[in-house]
One Martini backbone bead per residue (centre of mass of N, CA, C, O) as a GRO file, in nm:
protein
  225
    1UNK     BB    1  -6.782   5.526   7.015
    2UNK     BB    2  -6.605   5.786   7.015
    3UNK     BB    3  -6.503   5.750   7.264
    4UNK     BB    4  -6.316   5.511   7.276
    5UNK     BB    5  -6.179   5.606   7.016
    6UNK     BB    6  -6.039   5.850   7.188
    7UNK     BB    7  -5.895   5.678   7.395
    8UNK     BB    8  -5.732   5.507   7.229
    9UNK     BB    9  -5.543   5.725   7.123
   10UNK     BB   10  -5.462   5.839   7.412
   11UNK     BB   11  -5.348   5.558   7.497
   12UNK     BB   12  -5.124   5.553   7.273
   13UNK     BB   13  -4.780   5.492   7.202
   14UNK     BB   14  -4.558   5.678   7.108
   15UNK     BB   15  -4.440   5.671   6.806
   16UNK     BB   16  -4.091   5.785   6.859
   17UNK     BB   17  -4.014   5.572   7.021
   18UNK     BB   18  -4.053   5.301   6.790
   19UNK     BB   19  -3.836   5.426   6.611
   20UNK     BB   20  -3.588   5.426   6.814
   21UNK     BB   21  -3.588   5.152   6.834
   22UNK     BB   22  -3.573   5.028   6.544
   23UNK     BB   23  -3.324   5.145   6.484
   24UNK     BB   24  -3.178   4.989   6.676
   25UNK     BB   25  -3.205   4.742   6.605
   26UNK     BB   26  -3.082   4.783   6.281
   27UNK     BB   27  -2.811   4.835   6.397
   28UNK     BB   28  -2.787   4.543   6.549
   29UNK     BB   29  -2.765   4.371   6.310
   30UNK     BB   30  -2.535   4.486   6.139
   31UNK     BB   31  -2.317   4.466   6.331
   32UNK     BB   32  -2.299   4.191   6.348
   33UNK     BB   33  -2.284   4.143   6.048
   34UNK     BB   34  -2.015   4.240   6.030
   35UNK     BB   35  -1.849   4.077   6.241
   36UNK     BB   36  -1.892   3.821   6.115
   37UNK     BB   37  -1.789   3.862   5.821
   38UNK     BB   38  -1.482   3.921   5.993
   39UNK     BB   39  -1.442   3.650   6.105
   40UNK     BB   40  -1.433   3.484   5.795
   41UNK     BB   41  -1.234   3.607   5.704
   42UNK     BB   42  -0.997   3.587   5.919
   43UNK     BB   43  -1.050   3.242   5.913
   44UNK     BB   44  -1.105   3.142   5.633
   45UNK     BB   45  -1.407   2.994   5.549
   46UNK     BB   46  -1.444   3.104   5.290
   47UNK     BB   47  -1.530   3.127   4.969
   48UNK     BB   48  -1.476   3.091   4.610
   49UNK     BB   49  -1.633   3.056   4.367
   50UNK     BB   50  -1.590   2.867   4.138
   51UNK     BB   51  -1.435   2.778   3.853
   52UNK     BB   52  -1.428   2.676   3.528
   53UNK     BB   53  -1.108   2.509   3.621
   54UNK     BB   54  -1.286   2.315   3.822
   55UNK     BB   55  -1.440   2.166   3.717
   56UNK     BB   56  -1.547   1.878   3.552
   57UNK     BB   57  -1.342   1.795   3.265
   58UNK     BB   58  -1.125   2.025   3.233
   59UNK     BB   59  -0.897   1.897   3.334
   60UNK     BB   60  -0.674   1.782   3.088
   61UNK     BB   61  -0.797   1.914   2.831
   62UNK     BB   62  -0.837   1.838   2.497
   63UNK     BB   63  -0.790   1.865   2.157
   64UNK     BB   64  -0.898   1.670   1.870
   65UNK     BB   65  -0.731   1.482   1.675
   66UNK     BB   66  -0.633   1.390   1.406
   67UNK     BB   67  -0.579   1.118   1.183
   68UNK     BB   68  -0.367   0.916   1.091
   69UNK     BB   69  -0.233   0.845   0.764
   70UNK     BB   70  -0.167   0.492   0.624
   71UNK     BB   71   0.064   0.351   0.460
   72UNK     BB   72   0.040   0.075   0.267
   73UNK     BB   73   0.206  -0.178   0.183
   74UNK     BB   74   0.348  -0.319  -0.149
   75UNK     BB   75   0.283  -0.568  -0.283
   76UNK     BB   76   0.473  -0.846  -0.368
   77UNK     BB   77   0.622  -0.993  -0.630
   78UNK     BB   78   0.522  -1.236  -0.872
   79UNK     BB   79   0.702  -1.392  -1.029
   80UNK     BB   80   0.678  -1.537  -1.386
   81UNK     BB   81   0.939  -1.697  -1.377
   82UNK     BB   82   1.208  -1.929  -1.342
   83UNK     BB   83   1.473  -2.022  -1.293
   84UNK     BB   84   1.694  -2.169  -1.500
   85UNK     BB   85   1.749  -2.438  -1.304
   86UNK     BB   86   1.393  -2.489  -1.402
   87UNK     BB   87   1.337  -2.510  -1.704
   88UNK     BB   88   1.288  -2.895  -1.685
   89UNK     BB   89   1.091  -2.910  -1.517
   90UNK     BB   90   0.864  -3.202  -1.428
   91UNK     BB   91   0.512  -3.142  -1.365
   92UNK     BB   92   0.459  -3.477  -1.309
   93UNK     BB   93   0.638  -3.427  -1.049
   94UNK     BB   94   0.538  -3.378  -0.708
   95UNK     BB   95   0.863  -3.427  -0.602
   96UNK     BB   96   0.977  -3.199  -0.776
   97UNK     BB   97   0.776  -2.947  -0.741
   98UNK     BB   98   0.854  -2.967  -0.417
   99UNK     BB   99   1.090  -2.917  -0.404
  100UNK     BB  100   1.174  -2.658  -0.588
  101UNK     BB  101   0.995  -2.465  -0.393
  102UNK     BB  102   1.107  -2.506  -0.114
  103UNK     BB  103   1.388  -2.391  -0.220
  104UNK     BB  104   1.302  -2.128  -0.266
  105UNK     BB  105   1.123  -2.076  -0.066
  106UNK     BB  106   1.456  -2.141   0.182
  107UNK     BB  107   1.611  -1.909   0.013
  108UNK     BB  108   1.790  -1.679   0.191
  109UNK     BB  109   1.851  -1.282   0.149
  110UNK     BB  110   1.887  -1.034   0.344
  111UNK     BB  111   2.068  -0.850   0.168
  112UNK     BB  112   1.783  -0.818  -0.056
  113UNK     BB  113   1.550  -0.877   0.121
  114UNK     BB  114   1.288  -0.793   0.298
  115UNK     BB  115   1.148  -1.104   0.293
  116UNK     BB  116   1.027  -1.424   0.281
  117UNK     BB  117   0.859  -1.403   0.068
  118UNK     BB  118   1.041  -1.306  -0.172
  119UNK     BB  119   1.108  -1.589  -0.210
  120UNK     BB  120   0.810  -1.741  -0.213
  121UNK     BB  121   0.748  -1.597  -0.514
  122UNK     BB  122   0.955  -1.726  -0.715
  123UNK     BB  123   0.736  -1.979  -0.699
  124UNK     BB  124   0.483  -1.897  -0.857
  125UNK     BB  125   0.488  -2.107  -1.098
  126UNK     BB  126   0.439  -2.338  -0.873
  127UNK     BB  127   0.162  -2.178  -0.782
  128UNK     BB  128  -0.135  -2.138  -0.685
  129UNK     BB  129  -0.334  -1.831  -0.712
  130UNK     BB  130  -0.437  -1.900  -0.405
  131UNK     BB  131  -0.149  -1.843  -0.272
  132UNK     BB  132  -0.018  -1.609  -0.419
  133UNK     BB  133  -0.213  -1.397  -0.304
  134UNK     BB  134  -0.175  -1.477   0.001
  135UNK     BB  135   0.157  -1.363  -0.043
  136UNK     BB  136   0.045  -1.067  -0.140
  137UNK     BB  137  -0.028  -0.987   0.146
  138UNK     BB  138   0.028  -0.751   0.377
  139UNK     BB  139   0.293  -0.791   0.616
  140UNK     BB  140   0.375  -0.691   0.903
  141UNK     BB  141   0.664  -0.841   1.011
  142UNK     BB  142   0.780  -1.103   0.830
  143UNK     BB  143   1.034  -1.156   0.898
  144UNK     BB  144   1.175  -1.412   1.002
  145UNK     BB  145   1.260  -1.417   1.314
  146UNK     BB  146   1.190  -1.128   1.277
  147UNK     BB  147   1.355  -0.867   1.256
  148UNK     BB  148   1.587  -0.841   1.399
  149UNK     BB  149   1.716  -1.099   1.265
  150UNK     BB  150   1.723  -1.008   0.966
  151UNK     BB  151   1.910  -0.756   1.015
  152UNK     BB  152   2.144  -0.889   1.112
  153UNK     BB  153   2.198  -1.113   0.852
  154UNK     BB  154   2.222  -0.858   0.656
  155UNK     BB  155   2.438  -0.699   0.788
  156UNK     BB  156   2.658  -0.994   0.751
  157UNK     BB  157   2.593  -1.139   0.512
  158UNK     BB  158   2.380  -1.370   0.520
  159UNK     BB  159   2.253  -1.724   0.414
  160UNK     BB  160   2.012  -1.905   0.330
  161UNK     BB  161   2.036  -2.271   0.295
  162UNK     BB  162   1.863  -2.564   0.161
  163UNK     BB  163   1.800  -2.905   0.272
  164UNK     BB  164   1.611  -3.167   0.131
  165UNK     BB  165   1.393  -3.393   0.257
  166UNK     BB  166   1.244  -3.660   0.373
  167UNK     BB  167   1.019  -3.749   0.556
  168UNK     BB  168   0.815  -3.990   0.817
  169UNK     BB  169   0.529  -3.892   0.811
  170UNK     BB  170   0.242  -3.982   0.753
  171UNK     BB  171   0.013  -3.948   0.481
  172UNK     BB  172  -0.191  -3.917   0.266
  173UNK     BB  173  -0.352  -4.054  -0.047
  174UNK     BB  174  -0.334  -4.012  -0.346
  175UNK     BB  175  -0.412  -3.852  -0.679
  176UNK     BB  176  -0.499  -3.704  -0.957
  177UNK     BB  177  -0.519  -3.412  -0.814
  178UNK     BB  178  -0.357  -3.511  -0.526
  179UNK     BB  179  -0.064  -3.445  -0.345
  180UNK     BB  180   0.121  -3.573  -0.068
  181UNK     BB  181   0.398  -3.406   0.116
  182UNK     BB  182   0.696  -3.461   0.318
  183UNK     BB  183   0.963  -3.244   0.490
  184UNK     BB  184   1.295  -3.163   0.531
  185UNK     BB  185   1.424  -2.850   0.640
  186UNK     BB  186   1.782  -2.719   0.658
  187UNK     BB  187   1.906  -2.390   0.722
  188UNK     BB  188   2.193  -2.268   0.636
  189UNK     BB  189   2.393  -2.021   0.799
  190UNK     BB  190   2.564  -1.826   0.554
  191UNK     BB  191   2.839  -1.654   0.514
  192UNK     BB  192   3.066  -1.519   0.263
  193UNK     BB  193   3.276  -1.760   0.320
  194UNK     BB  194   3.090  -2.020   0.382
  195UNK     BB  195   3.032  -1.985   0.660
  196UNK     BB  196   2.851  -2.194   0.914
  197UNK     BB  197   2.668  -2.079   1.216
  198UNK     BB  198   2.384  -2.231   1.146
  199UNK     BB  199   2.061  -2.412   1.182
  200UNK     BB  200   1.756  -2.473   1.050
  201UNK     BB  201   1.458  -2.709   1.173
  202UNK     BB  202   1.185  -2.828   0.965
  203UNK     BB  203   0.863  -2.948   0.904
  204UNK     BB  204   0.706  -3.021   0.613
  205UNK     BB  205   0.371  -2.968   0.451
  206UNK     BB  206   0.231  -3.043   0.190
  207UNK     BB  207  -0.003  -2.940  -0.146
  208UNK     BB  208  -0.085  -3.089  -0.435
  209UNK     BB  209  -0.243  -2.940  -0.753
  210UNK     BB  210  -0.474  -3.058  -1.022
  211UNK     BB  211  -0.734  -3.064  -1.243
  212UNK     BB  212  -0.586  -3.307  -1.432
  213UNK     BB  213  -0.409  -3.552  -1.516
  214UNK     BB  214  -0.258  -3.398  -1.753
  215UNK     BB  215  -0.153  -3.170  -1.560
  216UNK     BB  216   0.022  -2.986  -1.367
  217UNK     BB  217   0.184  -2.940  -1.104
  218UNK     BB  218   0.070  -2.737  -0.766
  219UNK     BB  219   0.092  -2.542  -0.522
  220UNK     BB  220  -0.109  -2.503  -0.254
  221UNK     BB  221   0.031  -2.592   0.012
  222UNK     BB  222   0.160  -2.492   0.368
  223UNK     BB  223   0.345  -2.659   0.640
  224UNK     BB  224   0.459  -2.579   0.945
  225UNK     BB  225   0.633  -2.731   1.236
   0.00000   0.00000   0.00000
């Protein structure tokens, strides 16, 4: 056994060879990797990692506002008392009662009024507490026919005047307590001096109620056609 272990030692070979192979091995690595490492450089395939200003969702991105405060409009006024020339109106007579709403509910005066309904809250004392309610909620952009009309209207200091006739197509049959009634109603769109420059028409339906026979009675609905 000993010789054995003997010869094999004496006949391994030089240990001084093979480190001399592997730095030379070792050298011809770097070198490599050094001329590949400049070619990818000289060529411009290598790539920079990505910034944060590149990821998905940076670009583009604020932050979030505050919500902005809006005033709602201030419920419009719904007159008291009607005007002095209804003083005497007949609240027995359904057909008085809805002319005078209607007269008032389609004169219109845009250099005064900021849109149709403030026309139509004057008839408040003979309206009944929800249709008046339900006037009274604000409506951005009410004034009829648009807004750029109503402020046209204004500008020029145009008046609508409306002339109130009977309706012609059949209606419910009346009770004690309801009264149903078509009106036509035409809107003269009438300038300072008194001239006429064109008529709005249209028809009206309308529901008067009242509680009970003895009391007088007050518009309930309006429907325009």
């Amino acid at each position: 056994m000993r010789l054995s272990h003997q010869h094999c030692v004496e006949n391994a070979p030089a240990p001084r060879r093979s480190v001399r192979r592997l730095a030379a091995a070792a050298a011809g690595c770097v070198l490599a990797v050094g001329l590949t490492a400049g070619c990818a450089t000289r060529s411009g395939e290598t790539t920079a990692p990505p910034s944060t200003s590149a990821l998905p969702g940076a670009q583009g991105w604020s932050p979030p506002t505050a919500p902005v405060s809006v005033t709602p409009s201030p419920a419009p006024a719904a007159a008291a008392v009607l005007p002095p020339q209804y003083a005497g109106l007949d609240r027995s007579d359904p057909d008085a009662v809805a002319r005078a709403v209607l007269t008032l509910w389609f004169t219109w005066d845009p250099a005064i009024d900021t849109d149709s309904t403030v026309a139509q809250l004057r008839a408040a004392p003979l309206l009944t507490a929800a249709l008046t309610n339900k006037l009274r909620i604000p409506v951005d952009g009410q004034g009829q026919g648009g807004d750029l009309q109503w402020h046209d209207w204004a500008a020029a200091g145009m008046r609508l005047v409306p002339t109130i006739s009977p309706g012609v197509e059949p209606v419910p049959l009346s009770t004690d307590t309801a009264a149903y009634r078509q009106f036509v109603v035409d809107q003269a769109i009438t300038g300072p001096d008194g001239r006429v420059s064109g008529t709005q028409h249209q028809v009206v339906d309308v529901v008067l109620t009242r509680p009970d026979a003895g009391s007088g009675w007050a518009l309930a609905q309006v429907d325009q056609q």
